[in-house]
C-alpha positions as CSV (number, residue, x, y, z in Angstrom):
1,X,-18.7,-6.8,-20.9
2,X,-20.8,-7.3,-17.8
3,X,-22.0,-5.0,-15.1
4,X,-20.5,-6.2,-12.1
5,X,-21.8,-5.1,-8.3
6,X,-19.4,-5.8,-6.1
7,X,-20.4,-5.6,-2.2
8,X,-17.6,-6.2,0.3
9,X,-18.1,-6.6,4.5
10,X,-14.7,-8.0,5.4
11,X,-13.8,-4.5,7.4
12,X,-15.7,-1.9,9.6
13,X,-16.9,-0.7,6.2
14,X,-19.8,-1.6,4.0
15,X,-18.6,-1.0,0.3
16,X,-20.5,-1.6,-3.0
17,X,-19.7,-0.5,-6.6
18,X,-21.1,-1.0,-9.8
19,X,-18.7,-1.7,-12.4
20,X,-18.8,-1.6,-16.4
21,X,-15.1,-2.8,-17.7
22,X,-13.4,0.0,-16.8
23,X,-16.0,2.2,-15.7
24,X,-16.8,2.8,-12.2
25,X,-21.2,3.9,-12.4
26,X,-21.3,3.7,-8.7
27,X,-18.9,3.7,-6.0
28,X,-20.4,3.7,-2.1
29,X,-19.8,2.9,1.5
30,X,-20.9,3.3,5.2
31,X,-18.8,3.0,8.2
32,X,-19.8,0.6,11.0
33,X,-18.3,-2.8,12.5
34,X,-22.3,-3.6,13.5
35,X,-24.0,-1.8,10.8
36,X,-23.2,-3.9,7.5
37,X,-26.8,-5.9,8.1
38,X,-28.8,-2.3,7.5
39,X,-25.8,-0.6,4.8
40,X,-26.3,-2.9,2.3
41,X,-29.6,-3.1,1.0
42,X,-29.8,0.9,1.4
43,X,-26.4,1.2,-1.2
44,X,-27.6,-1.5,-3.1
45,X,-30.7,0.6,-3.9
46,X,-28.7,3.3,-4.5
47,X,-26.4,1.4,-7.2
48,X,-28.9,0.0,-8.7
49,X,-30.8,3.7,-9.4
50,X,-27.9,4.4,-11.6
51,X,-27.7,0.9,-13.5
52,X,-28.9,-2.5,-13.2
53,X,-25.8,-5.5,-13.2
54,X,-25.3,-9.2,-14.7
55,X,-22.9,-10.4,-12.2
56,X,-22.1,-10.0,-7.8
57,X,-18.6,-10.2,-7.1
58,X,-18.2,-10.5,-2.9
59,X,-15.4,-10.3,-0.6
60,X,-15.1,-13.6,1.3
61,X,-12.4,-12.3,3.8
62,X,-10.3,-12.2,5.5
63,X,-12.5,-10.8,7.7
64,X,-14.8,-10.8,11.0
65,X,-17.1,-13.5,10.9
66,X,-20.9,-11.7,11.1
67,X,-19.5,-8.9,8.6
68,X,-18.4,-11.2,5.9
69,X,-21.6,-13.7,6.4
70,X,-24.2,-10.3,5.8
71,X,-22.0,-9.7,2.8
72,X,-21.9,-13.3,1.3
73,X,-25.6,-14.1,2.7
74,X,-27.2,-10.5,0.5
75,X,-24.6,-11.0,-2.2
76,X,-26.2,-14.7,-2.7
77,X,-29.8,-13.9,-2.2
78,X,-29.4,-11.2,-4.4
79,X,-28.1,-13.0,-7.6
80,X,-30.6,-15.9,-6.9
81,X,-33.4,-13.5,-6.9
82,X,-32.1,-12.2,-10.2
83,X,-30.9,-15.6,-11.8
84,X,-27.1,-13.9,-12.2
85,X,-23.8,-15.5,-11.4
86,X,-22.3,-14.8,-8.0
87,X,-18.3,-15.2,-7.2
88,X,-16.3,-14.7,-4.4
89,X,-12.9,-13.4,-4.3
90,X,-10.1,-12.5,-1.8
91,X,-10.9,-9.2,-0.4
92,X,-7.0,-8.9,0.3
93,X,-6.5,-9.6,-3.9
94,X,-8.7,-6.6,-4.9
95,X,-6.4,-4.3,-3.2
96,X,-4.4,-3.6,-6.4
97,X,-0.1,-1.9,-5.1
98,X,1.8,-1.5,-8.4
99,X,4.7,-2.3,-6.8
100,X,6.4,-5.9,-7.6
101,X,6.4,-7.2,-4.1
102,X,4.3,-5.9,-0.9
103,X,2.1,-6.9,1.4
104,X,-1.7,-6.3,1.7
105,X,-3.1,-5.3,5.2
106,X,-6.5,-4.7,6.8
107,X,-7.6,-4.2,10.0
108,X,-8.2,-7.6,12.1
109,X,-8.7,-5.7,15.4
110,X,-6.8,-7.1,18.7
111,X,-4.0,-5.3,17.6
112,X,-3.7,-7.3,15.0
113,X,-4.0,-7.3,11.1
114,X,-5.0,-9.9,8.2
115,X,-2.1,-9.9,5.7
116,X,-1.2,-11.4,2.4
117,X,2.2,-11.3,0.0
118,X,1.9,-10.9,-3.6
119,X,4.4,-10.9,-6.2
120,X,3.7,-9.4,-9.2
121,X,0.6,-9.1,-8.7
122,X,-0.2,-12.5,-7.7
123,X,-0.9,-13.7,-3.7
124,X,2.4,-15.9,-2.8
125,X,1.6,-16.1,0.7
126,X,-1.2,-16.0,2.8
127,X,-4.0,-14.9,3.9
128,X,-2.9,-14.9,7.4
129,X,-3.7,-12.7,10.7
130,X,-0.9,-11.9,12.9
131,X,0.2,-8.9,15.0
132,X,2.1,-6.2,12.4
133,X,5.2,-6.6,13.9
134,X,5.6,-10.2,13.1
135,X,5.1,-9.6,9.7
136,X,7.9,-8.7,6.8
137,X,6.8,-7.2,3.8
138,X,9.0,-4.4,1.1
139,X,5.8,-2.3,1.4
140,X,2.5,-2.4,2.6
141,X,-0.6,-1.2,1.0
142,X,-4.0,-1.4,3.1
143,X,-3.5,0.6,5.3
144,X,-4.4,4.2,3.8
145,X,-6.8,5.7,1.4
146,X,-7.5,1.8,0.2
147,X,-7.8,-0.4,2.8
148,X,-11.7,-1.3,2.9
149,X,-11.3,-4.0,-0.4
150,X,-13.3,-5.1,-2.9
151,X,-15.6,-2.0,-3.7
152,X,-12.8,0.7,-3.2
153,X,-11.3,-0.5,-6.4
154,X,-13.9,2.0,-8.0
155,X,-10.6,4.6,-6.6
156,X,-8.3,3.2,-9.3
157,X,-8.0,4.1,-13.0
158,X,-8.3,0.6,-14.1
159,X,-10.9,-1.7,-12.1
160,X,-10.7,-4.6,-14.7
161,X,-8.9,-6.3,-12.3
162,X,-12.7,-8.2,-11.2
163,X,-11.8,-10.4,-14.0
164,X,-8.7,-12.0,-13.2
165,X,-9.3,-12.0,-10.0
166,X,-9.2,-16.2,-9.1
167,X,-12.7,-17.3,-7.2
168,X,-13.2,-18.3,-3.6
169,X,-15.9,-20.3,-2.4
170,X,-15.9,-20.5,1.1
171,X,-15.6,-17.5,3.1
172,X,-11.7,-16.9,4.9
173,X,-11.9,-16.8,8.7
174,X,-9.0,-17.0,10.0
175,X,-9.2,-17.1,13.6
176,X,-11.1,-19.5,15.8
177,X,-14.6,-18.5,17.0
178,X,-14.9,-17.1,20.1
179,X,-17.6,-18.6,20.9
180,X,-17.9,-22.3,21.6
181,X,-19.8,-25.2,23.4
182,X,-19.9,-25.3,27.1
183,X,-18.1,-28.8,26.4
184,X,-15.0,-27.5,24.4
185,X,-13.8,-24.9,27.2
């Protein structure tokens, strides 16, 4: 079994955790919409004081698009520095609900929140960003003690879920950038 670090940026909050199968040997995170650039290198030290790791798993949204390009730019230039694999996954599929249908939620500011529906475990819908009230869902999970992703798995009993999570390669931005050329306005 590998040690996995996993470092996710797709909320206001900088997360990393180092994790052995089951076993959570480091579990961090700093608060700070702007702050994800200076967080991560300064929990990534810290993680790797208590083990080294053969594998990055990353949170490539949904998310803000600065926040999840410092996660995905230090989670890549991290494994190519140390010649170990790198995978993206969902942010949204790492937060585990053992209930057989609900809906994941995180923060997308504006009043507004990134969402995807799973069924048994598995996404059936989305991601997508909408305003809470037009979305349906028999129970959302996000939005409490586990709403920050990928790293906050270290909070649950059984983090072996890395493994099946499925792998994303491009990072999920879901809205359109709000800022563009002078001739597109």
């Amino acid at each position: 079994m590998s040690k996995v670090l996993a470092i996710d940026t797709s909320t206001s909050r900088s997360c990393v955790a180092i994790i052995d199968g089951t076993d959570v040997l480091y579990s961090g995170f700093r608060d700070g919409a702007t702050a994800h650039g200076p967080s991560l290198p300064a929990l990534v030290q810290e993680a790797l004081a208590v083990s080294d790791v053969d594998e990055v798993v990353v949170g490539m949204g949904p998310g803000p698009f600065t926040g999840l390009r410092v996660g995905i730019a230090f989670a890549q230039s991290f494994a190519l520095a140390r010649e170990i694999p790198v995978r993206g996954v969902c942010s949204l599929d790492a937060i585990v609900c053992t209930a057989p249908e609900y809906v994941a939620a995180t923060d997308a500011r504006r009043k507004e929140i990134y969402w995807a529906s799973y069924k048994d475990g598995k996404r059936v819908d989305g991601p997508h960003v909408n305003l809470p009230a037009e979305v349906e869902g028999k129970l959302f999970v996000g939005e409490g003690a586990h709403k920050y992703g990928l790293a906050d798995l270290a909070t649950y009993p059984d983090v072996s879920v890395f493994a099946a999570l499925p792998s994303v390669d491009q990072p999920m931005y879901l809205r359109r950038p709000d800022a563009v050329p002078t001739s597109e306005r």
